[in-house]
Each structure stands twice: as structure tokens, then as C-alpha cells.
C-alpha positions as CSV (number, residue, x, y, z in Angstrom):
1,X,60.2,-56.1,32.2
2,X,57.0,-56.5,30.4
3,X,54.3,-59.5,31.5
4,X,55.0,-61.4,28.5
5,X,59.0,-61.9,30.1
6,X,57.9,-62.6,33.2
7,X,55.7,-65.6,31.9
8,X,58.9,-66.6,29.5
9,X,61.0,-66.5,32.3
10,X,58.4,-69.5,34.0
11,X,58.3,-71.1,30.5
12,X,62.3,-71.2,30.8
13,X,62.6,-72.7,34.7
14,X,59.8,-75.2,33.1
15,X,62.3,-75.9,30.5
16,X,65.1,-76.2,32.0
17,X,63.9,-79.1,34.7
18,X,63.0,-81.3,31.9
19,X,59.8,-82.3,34.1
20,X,57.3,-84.5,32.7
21,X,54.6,-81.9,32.8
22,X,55.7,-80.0,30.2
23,X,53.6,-81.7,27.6
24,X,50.9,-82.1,30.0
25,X,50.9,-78.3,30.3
26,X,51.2,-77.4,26.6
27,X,47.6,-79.3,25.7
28,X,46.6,-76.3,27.3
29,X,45.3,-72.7,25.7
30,X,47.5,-70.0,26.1
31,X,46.3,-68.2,29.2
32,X,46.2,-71.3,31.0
33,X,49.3,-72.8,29.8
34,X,51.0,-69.7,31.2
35,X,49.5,-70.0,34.4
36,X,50.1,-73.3,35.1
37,X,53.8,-72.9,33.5
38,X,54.1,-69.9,36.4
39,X,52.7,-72.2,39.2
40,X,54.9,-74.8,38.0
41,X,57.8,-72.5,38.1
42,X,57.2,-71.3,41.5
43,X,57.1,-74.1,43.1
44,X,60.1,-75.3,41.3
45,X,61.9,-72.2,42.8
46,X,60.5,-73.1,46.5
47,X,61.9,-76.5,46.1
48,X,65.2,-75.3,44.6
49,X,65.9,-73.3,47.4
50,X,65.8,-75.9,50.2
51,X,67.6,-79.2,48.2
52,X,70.3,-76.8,46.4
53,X,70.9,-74.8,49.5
54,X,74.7,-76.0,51.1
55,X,72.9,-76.4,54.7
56,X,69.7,-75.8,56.4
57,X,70.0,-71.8,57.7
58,X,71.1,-71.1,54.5
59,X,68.1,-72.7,53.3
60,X,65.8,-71.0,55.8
61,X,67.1,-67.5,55.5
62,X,66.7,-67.7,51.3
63,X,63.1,-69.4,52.4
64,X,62.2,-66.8,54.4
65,X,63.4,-64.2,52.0
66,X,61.7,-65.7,49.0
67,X,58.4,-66.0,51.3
68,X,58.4,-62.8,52.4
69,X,59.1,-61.3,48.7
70,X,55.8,-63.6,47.6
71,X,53.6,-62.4,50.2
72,X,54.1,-58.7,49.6
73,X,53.6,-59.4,45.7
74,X,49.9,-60.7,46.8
75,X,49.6,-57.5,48.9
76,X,50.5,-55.3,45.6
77,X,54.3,-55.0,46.5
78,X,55.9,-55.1,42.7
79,X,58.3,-58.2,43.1
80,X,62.1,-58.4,41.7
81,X,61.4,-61.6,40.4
82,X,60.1,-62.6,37.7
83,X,58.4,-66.1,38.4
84,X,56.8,-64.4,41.4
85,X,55.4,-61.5,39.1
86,X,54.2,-64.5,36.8
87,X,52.6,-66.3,40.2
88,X,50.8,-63.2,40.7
89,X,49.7,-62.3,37.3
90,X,48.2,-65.8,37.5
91,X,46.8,-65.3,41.1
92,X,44.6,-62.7,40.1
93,X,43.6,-63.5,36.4
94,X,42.2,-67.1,38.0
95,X,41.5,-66.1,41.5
96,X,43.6,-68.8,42.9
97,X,43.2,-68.3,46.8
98,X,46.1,-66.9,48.3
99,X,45.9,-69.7,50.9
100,X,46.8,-72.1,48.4
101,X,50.5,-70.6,48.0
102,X,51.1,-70.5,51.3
103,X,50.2,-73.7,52.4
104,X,53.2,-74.7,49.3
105,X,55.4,-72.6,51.2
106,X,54.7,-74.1,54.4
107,X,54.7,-77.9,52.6
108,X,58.4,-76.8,51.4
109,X,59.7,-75.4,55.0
110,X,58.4,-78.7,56.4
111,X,61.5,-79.9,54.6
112,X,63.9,-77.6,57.1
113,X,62.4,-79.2,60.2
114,X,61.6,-82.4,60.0
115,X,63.3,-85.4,58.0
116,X,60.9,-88.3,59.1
117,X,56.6,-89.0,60.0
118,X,55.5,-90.9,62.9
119,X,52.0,-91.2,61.2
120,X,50.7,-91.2,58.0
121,X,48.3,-88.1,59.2
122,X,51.7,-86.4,59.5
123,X,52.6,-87.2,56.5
124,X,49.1,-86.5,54.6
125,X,49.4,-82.9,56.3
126,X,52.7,-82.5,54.5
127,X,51.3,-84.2,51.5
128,X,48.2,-81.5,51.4
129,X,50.8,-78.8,51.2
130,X,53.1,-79.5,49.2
131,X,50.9,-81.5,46.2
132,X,47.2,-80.6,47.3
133,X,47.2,-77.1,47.4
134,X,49.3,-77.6,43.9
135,X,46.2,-79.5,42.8
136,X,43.9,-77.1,44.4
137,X,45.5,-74.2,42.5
138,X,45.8,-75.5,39.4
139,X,42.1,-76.5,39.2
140,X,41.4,-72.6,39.6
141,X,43.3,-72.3,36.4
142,X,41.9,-75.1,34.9
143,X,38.8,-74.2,35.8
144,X,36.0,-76.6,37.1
145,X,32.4,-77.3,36.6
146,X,31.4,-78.4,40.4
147,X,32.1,-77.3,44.1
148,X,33.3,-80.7,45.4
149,X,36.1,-81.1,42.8
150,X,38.3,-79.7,45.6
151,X,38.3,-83.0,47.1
152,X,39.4,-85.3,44.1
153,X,42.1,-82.6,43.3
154,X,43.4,-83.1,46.6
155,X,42.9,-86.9,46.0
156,X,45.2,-86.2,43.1
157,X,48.1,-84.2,44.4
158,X,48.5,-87.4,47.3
159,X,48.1,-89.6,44.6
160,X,51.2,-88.1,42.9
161,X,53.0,-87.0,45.6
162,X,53.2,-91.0,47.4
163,X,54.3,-91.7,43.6
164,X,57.0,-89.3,43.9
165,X,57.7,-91.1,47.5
166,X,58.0,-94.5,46.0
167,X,60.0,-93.3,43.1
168,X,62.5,-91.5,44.8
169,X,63.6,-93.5,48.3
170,X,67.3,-93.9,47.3
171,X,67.7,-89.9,46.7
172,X,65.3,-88.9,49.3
173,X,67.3,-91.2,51.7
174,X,70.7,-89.6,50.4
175,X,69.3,-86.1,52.0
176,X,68.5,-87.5,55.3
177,X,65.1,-87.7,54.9
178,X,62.3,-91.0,55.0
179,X,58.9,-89.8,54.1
180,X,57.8,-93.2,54.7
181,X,55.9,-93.6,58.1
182,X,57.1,-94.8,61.1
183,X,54.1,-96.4,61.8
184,X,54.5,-98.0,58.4
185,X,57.4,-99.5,59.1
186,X,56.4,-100.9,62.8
187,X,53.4,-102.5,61.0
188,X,55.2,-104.2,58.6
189,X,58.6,-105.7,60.5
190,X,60.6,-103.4,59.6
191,X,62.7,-100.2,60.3
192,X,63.9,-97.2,59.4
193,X,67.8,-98.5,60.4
194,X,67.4,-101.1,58.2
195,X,66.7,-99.2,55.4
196,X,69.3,-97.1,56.3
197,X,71.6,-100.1,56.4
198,X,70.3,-101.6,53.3
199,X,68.9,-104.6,54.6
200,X,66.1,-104.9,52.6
201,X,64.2,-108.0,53.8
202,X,60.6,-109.5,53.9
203,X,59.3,-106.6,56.0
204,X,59.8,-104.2,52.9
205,X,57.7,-106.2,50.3
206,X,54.7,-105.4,53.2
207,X,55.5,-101.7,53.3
208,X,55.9,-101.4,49.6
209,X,52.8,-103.0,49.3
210,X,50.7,-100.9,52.1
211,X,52.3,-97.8,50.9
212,X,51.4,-98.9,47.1
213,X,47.9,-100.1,48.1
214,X,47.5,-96.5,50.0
215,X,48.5,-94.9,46.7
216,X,46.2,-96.4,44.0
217,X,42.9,-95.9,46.5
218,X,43.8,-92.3,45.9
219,X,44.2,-92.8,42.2
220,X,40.6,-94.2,42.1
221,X,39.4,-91.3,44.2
222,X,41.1,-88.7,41.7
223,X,40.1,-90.2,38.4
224,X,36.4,-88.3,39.4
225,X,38.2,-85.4,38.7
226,X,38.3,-86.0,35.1
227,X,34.0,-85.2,35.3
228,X,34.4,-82.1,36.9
229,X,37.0,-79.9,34.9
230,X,36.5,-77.6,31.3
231,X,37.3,-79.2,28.6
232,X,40.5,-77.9,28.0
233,X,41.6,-78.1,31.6
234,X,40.4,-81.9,31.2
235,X,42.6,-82.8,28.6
236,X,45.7,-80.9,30.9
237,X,44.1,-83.4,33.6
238,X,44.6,-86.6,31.6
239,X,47.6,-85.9,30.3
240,X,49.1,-85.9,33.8
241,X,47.0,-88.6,34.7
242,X,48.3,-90.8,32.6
243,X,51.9,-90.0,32.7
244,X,52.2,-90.6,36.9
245,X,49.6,-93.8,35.9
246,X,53.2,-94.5,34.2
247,X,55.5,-94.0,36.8
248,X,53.6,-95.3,39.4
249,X,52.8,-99.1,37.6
250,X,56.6,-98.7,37.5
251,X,57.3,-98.4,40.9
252,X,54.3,-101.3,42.0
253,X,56.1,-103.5,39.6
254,X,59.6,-103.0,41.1
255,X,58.9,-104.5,44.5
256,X,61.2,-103.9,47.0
257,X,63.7,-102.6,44.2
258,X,62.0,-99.2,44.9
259,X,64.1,-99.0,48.2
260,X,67.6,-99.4,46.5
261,X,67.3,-97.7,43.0
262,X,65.2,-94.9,41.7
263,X,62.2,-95.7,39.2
264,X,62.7,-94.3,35.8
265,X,60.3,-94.9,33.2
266,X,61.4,-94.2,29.6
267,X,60.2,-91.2,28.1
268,X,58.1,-93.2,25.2
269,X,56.5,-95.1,28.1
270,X,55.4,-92.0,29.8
271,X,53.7,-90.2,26.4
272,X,52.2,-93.5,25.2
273,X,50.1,-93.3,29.0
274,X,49.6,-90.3,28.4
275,X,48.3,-90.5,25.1
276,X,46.1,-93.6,26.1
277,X,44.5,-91.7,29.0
278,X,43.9,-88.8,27.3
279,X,41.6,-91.1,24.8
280,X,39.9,-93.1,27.4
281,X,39.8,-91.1,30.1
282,X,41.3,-91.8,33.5
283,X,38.6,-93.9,35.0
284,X,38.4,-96.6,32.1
285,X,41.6,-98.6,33.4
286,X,42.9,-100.4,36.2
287,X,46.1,-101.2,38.4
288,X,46.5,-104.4,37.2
């Protein structure tokens, strides 16, 4: 198969997940576009593996398999498949260190062995790997202006990752897993049993609130970014900006609902942020 199919076949996985990236990613020129379409597509695969897997060595053995195949594609090996040939075609046209694709490998197989954090640092760790080093990546692609944009980025991917916490307790809790701190939960009254249970009392308006409060710090910490990117890569930047700015005024505004239903914004709400952000910028605006 030629290049040009191996970046369709990312284009397609993009496609098919109906994610709200995709028109984020298509403000984008064509070389960039594909690249962050084949990181997108990658880790889509990753994630794939371990939630549609029927149990855990399953999981680990495809896992393994898929890492393995990844890491000999960075070391020259020609790969089978073609979102890894796209990875790689975009791995060396940007330079994307090759440290950032592993640490999304490891972020993902932290998902095999371990369904709950005793400390937010636990969970930051998993946090940088599986939403940082996405950040880190796609800034490479992007491309950026200044050295110390690798700390908003990473700012960003934790920004959007606690959003995608937040959003999606009810389904997260359906696979056996609570992302939310056990620390958190001490601090505020609460416990993991009783979220378990469904007894969602006063304790959970304090952790929604810490966990929310946590969230928008790294918001403001990320909207730098905007200042350090090409243009092009900027208006990507927004774009995405303003879409999880969306989903996550959702989630602060649904309280404790957050821990019994899953957060979905309509689609017209999502491009209208996105459309305002990309306008004003991200740093014009604020949570409340």
C-alpha cells in the first residue's frame, strides 16, 4: 500500500469514532492534518484494544503485540498496519520523540493493572501518559515558536483528560474503574462504595467541586499555549480549546449529576465554542 492509504486508513478510524476533533483537525494544512489524523488514529487503536478486548489477558497479549509491532516500526521494521505506518511517516516527517509514544502506550496499559488512584500524583502520572504526551506530540506537528511550550501542552492534555474524567464517571464506573482519587474522596466525606452504591450525597458536591476547581487551574495554565504555536497549528489549538471549554462548562454546571449520567453537549454547542475561541483566542474568557 502506498503512503497516501496508510494516511486514508487514519482519516477513516478518525471517521468512524465520530470524535469531536475532527473539525479541530481539518483547520489544519494537509501535512499536518495528516499527522495529527495518524496520532489521533493510533491512539484510538491503543484505546480500542484494551476497552473492546472480552477480558484483561486478552487485552494484554493484543497490547503487547500492538506495542511490540510499534516499536520495531520506529526501529525501521516495515509494519502490517496501516495506522502504525501512518504513526511513523508522521514520527519522522515532524520529529516527534519516540518517547512520546511510548509513554501513550504505557498510559493505556496502566488501564490493565490498576482500576483506581490513591493520590492525585498517581493519577497526574497516568494523566501525563495518556493526554500529555498526546499534547506533547502533537505540538511537534503543530509546530511551536518557544522551548517552554512543553509545559502548557502538558497543562492541556490534563486539562482535557480530568474533562474526559468528569464527563464520563457513569461509563468509566461500568468498567470497574474510578479515576477519581482516593484521597479525593477522604477529603471530601465521601467514598468510593458509595459511589458505587449510588448514594450520591453532600460529600460529592465537594469532590465535584475540588476535582472541577483542579481542572480549570489547568485550563488557565494551557490557554498560554495559544502564544507559543504557528499559526496554523494555533488555529488547530483553538479549535480544541474551545470545544473541551464546551464540554467541560457542561460538566461544572451539572453538579453532582456528573456522577449518575454522562455529560453530552449538543453538537451546535460544541462548534459555536469552537468558533468563539478560535476568534478570541483561549485566554479572553472565563469559567464563569
Amino acid at each position: 500500500m502506498s503512503l497516501a492509504a496508510d494516511h486514508a486508513a487514519c482519516a477513516a478510524v478518525l471517521r468512524a469514532s465520530g470524535s469531536s476533533f475532527s473539525l479541530p483537525i481539518r483547520l489544519l494544512p494537509e501535512a499536518k492534518r495528516r499527522g495529527t489524523t495518524a496520532l489521533y488514529a493510533f491512539c484510538r487503536r491503543a484505546d480500542d484494544i484494551v476497552d473492546d478486548a472480552p477480558d484483561t489477558p486478552t487485552a494484554t497479549r493484543l497490547l503487547d503485540a500492538f506495542s511490540r509491532q510499534v516499536d520495531d516500526a520506529l526501529a525501521g521494521l516495515r509494519a502490517d498496519d496501516p495506522v502504525i505506518r501512518g504513526l511513523v511517516d508522521t514520527v519522522r516527517r515532524f520529529a516527534v520523540p519516540h518517547a512520546c509514544i511510548r509513554d501513550i502506550l504505557a498510559g493505556v496499559r496502566m488501564d490493565l493493572v490498576r482500576q483506581r488512584y490513591g493520590t492525585f500524583a498517581e493519577l497526574e502520572e497516568y494523566c501525563r501518559c495518556v493526554a500529555g504526551a498526546v499534547g506533547l506530540a502533537a505540538i511537534h506537528v503543530w509546530g511551536f515558536t518557544r522551548p517552554d511550550a512543553t509545559g502548557p501542552a502538558h497543562a492541556c492534555g490534563l486539562a482535557f483528560q480530568l474533562t474526559n474524567i468528569l464527563r464520563d464517571v457513569p461509563e468509566d464506573l461500568g468498567r470497574g474503574r474510578i479515576y477519581l482519587p482516593q484521597e479525593d474522596f477522604s477529603a471530601c466525606g465521601c467514598s468510593p462504595e458509595d459511589l458505587h452504591a449510588g448514594r450520591i450525597g453532600p460529600g460529592f458536591d465537594r469532590l465535584a467541586a475540588l476535582v472541577v476547581g483542579r481542572a480549570a487551574a489547568c485550563y488557565d495554565r494551557a490557554a498560554v499555549l495559544d502564544r507559543m504555536l504557528s499559526t496554523d497549528g494555533r488555529l488547530a489549538f483553538r479549535a480544541m480549546f474551545g470545544v473541551y471549554r464546551a464540554i467541560f462548562r457542561r460538566v461544572r454546571r451539572a453538579g453532582t449529576a456528573i456522577f449518575t449520567a454522562r455529560v453530552r453537549p449538543p453538537r451546535p454547542a460544541l462548534l459555536a465554542a469552537a468558533a468563539t475561541t478560535l476568534v478570541c483566542g483561549p485566554e479572553r474568557w472565563r469559567w464563569t
